[in-house]
Legacy VTK file of the C-alpha trace (Angstrom):
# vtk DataFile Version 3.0
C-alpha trace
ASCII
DATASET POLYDATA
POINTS 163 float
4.611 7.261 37.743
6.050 3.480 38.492
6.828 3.369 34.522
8.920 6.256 34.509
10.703 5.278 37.547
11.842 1.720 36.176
12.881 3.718 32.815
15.207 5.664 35.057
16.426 2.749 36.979
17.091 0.885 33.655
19.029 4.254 31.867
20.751 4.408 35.072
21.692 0.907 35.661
21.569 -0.683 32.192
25.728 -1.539 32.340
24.997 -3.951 35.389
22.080 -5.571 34.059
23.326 -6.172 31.325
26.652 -7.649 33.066
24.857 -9.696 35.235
22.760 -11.066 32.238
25.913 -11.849 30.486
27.294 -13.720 33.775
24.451 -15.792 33.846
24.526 -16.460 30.168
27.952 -17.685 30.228
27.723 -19.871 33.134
24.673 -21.319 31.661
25.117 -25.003 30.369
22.544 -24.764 27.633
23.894 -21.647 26.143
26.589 -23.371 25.088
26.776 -21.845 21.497
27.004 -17.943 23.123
30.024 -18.977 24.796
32.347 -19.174 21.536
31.572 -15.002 21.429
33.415 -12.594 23.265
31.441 -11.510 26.549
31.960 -7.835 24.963
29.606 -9.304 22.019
27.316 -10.251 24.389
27.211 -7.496 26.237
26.748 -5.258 23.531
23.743 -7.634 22.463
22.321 -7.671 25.848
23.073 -3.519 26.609
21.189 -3.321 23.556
18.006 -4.695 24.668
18.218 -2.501 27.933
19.107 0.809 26.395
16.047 0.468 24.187
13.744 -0.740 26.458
11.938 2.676 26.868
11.534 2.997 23.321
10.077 -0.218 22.460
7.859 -0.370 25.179
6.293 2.974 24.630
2.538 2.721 23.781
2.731 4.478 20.585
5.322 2.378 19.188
3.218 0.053 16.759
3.906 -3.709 17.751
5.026 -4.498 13.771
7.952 -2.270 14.455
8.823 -4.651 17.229
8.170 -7.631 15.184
10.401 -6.319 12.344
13.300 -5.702 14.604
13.072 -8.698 16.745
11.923 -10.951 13.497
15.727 -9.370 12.268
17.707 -10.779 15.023
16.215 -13.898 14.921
17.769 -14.103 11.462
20.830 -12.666 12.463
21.119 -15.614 14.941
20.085 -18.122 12.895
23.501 -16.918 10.370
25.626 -16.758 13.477
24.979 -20.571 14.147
22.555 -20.018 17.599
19.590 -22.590 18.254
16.670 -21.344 18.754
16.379 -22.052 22.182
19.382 -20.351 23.464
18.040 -17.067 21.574
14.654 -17.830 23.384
16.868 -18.344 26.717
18.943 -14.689 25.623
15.363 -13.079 25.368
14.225 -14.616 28.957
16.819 -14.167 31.152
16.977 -10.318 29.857
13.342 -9.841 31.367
14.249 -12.522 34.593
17.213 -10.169 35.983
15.030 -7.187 35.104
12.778 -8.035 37.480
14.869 -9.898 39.999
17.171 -5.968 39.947
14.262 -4.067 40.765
13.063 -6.351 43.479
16.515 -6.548 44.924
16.953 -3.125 44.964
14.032 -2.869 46.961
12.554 -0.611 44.209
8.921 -0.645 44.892
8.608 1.299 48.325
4.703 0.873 49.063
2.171 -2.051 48.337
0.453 0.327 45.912
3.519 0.851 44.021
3.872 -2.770 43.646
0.495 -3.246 42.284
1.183 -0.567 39.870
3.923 -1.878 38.875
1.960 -4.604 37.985
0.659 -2.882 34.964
4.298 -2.496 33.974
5.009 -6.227 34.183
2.301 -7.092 32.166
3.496 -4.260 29.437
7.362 -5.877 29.482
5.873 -9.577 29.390
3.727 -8.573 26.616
6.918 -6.775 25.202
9.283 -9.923 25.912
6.231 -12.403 24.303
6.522 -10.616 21.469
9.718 -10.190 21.052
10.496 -14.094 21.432
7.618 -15.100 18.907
9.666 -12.726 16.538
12.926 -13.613 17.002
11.457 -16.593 16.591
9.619 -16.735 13.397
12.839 -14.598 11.890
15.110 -17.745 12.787
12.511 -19.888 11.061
11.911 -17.719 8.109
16.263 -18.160 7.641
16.251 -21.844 8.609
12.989 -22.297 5.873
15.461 -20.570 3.532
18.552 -22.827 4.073
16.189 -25.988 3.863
15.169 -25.089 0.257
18.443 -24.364 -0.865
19.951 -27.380 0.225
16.928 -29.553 -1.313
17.309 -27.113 -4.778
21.255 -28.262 -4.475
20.313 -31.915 -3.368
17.864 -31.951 -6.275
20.356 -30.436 -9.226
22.965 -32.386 -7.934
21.066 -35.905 -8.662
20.950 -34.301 -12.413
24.322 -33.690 -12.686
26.456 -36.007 -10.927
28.779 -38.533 -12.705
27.695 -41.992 -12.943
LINES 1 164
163 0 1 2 3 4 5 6 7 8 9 10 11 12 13 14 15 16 17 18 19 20 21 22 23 24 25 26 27 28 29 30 31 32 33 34 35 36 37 38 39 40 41 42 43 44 45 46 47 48 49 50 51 52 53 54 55 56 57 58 59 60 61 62 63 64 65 66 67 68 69 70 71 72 73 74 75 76 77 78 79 80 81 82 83 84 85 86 87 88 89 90 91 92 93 94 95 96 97 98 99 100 101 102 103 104 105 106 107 108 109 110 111 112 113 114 115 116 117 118 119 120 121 122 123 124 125 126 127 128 129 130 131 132 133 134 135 136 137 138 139 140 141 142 143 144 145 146 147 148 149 150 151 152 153 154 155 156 157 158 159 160 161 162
């Protein structure tokens, strides 16, 4: 089965994805803000993704589960200073080089296998969709947060300021 085949390509080869992902993140001019981590940071954010790729995009895996973890590293980016779009752009170029490794390495032998692996595509797009609309509302929910406490701080401090 194609599915089982990319799992073992991605167990197998998850260190230089995820090295390539982190090449391309740093050399990226709008993911500016990624570049004041280490690339070991990265990479362990990136490795992260690929280790767990199996598990999240097994079909019994309920999609809130997803939403709760991704929803959580939205936040987490949102404290560590990241704009949204560069977490989108973390999120995208994880599923680009994906595909771009498997194609490179020449990975789907037959036309049927590439039509099956189709299926698969539309299973990590779905996964990656997800994921982003997450991360995303997660980054919102924080930012939402940090809006009403400055406007509760903005609105105390017109009470109790000196004239």
């Amino acid at each position: 089965m194609i599915y089982l085949k990319i799992m073992e390509v991605l167990k197998a080869d998850a260190d230089q994805l995820s090295r390539r992902v982190v090449s391309d993140l740093m050399n990226r001019g709008e993911t500016e803000y990624h570049k004041k981590y280490s690339e070991d940071i990265i990479y362990e954010r990136v490795y992260d993704v690929y280790s767990t790729l199996s598990y999240w995009l097994d079909r019994a895996r309920p999609k809130e589960e997803i939403y709760r973890h991704f929803r959580e590293l939205g936040r987490k980016r949102f404290d560590d200073g990241i704009p949204l779009h560069e977490v989108i752009m973390f999120l995208m170029l994880i599923k680009r080089h994906l595909w771009l490794y498997l194609l490179e390495k020449h990975f789907f032998e037959s036309s049927y296998e590439l039509m099956k692996s189709l299926e698969m595509n539309n299973r990590v797009v779905l996964f990656f969709d997800r994921a982003i609309l997450a991360a995303s509302m997660g980054y919102e929910e924080e930012l939402m947060k940090y809006v009403e406490v400055s406007k509760e701080q903005s609105l105390i401090g017109k009470f109790f300021r000196k004239k």
